[in-house]
C-alpha positions in Angstrom: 0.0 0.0 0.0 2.7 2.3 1.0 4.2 1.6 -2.6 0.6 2.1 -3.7 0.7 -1.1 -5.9 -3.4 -1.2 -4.1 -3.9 -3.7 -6.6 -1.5 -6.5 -5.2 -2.5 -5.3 -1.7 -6.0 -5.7 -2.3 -4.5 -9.6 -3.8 -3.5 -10.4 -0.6 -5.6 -8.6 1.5 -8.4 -10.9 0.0 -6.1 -13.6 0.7 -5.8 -12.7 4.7 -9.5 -12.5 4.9 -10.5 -15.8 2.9 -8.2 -17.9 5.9 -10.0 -15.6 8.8 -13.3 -14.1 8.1 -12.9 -12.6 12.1 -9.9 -10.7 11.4 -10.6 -6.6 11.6 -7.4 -5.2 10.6 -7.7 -7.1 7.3 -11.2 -5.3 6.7 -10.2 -2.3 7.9 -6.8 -2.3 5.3 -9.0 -3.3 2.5 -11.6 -0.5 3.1 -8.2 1.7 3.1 -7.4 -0.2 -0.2 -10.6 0.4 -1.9 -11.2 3.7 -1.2 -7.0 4.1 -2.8 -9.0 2.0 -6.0 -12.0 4.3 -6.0 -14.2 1.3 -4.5 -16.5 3.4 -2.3 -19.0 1.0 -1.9 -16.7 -1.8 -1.2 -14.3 0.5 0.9 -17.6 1.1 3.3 -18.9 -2.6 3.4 -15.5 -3.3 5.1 -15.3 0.1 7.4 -18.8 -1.4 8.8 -17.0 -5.1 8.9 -14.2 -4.3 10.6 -16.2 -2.3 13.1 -18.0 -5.1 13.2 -16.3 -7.6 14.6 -13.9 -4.8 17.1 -16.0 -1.7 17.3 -13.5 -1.0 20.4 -10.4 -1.0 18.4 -12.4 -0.3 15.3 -14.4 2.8 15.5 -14.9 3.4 11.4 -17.5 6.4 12.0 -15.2 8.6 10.5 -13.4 6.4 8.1 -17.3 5.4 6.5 -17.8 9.4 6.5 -14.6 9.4 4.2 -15.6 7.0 2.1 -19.3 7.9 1.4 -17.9 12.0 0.3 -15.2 10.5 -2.0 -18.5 8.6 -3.5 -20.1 11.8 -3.5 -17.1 13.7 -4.9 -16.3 11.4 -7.6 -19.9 12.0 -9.3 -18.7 15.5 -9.8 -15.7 17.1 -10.8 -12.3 15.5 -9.1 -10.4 19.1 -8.5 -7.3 16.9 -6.9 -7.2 15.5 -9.8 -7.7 18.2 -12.4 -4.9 19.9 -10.5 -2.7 16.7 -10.6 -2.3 17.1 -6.8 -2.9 14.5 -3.8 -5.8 15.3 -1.1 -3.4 16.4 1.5 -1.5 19.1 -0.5 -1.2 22.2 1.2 -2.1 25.8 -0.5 1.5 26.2 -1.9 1.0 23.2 -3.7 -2.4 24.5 -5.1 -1.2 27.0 -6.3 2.5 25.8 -7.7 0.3 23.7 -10.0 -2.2 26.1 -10.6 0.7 28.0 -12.4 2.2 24.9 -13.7 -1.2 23.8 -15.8 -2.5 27.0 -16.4 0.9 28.1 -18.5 0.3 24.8 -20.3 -3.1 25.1 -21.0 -3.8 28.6 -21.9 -6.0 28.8 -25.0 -3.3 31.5 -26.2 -0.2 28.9 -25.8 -2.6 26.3 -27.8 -2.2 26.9 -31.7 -3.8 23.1 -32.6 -7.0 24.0 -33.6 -8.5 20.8 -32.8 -7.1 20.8 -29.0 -8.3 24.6 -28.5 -11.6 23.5 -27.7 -9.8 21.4 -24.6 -7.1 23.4 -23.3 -10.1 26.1 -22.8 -12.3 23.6 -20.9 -8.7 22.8 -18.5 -8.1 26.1 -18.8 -11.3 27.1 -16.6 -11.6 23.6 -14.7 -8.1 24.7 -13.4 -9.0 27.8 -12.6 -12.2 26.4 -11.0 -10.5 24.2 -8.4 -8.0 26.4 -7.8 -10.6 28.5 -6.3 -12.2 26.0 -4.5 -9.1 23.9 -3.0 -7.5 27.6 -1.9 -10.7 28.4 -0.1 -10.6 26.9 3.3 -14.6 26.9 3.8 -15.1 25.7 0.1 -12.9 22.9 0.2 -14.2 21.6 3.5 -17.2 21.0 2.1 -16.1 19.6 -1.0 -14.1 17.4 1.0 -17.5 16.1 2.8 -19.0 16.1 -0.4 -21.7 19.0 0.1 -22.9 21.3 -2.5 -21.3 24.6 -3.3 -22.2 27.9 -3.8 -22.3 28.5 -7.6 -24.1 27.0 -10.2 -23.8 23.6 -11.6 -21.1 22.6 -8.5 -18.5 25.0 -9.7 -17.2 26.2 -6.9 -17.9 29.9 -8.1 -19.4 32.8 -5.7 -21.8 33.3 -9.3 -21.7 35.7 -12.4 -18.5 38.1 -13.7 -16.1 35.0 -12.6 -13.3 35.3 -15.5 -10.8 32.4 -15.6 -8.3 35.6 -17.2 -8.6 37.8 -14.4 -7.3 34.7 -11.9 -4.5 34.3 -14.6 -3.3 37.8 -14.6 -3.7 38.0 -11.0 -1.7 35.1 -10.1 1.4 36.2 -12.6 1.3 39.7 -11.4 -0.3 41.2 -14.3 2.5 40.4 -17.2 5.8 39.0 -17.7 4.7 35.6 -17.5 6.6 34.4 -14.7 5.3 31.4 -12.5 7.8 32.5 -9.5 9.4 29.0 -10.6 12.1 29.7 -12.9 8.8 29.1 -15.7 9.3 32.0 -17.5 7.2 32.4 -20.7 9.5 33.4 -23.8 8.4 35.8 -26.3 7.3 38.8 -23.5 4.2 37.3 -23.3 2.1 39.5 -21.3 -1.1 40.8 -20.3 -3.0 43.9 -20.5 -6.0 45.3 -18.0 -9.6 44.9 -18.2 -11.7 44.0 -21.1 -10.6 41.3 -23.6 -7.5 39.4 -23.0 -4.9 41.3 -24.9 -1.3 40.2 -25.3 2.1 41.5 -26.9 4.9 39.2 -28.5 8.5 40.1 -28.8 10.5 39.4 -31.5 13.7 39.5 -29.6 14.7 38.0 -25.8 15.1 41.4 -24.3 11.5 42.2 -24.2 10.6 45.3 -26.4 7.1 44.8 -27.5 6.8 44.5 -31.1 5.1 41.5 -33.5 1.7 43.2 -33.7 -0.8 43.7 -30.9 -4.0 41.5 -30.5 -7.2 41.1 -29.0 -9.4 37.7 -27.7 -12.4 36.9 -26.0 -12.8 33.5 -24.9 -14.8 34.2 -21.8 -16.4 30.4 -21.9 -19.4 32.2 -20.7 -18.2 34.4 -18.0 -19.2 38.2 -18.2 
């Protein structure tokens, strides 16, 4: 488990509990194994098996609590995953990946005309769960699987949300730089309010030149 081959573990964990059908820390490590494999249903069977048969030792209220949000969560939109992160990653981490993905899948860096229609459906999912995952209150409850403020589970406080503005915000309002040593080349960079706008120099000292140009992709936002 610890190598998270959850596969083989769950192997012999079915093993262990074929030879004793009494033994709790077997039920208990396969719950831990199923909910690792996305089993919810099967993770909470054995939560409620284990407790069970040692409800002293056992006490799975919490664990079954786990397991039945991570059902709920996985019917929606998986932000750990959009953002390539693990459930326990702290804020920094949020947001070093934040600027990791959303450099990679900004419409603007994406000239394949048949993969601009995703990298502007990443580009917004990304900026959705940064939002949520760097909201304390917000990702509590997605955590436990409630609902959200925001339509359709998005984890937005409503209308005039722009995906841009984040963007912008997060890279100090040009230059492109992730704080990582991910520079963008060309003097990619950003101008204020309206349409995206953004300048491309011919030459690695900056100077903006190349033509000056305008876009909208809003994906629906104001």
């Amino acid at each position: 488990m610890k190598q998270d081959r959850n596969d083989q573990a769950l192997q012999d964990l079915n093993k262990a509990i074929y030879y004793n059908e009494k033994y709790p820390q077997a039920f208990f490590k396969r719950g831990e194994t199923n909910l690792n494999l996305k089993n919810f249903d099967d993770a909470i069977k054995d939560y409620q098996e284990a407790q069970k048969l040692d409800s002293v030792k056992f006490d799975m209220t919490e664990n079954i609590q786990k397991a039945k949000a991570a059902a709920k969560r996985s019917k929606k939109k998986d932000y750990y995953a959009i953002l390539e992160i693990k459930q326990d990653a702290t804020e920094e981490d949020v947001k070093k990946s934040y600027k990791k993905l959303a450099l990679k899948w900004h419409p603007d860096r994406v000239h394949d005309p048949e993969l601009r229609p995703k990298a502007e459906q990443m580009f917004k999912d990304i900026s959705e769960a940064y939002q949520v995952l760097t909201d304390k209150d917000k990702r509590r409850k997605y955590d436990l699987g409630q609902d959200l403020d925001g339509p359709d589970f998005g984890g937005f406080d409503g209308a005039g949300f722009n995906p841009f503005d984040l963007f912008k915000n997060m890279f100090h309002g040009g230059g492109m730089s992730s704080g990582d040593g991910d520079d963008m080349p060309g003097g990619f960079s950003f101008g204020g309010g309206g349409p995206v706008h953004f300048v491309f120099s011919s030459h690695p000292g900056g100077g903006q030149s190349q033509g000056h140009q305008q876009h909208g992709f809003n994906f629906g936002f104001p």
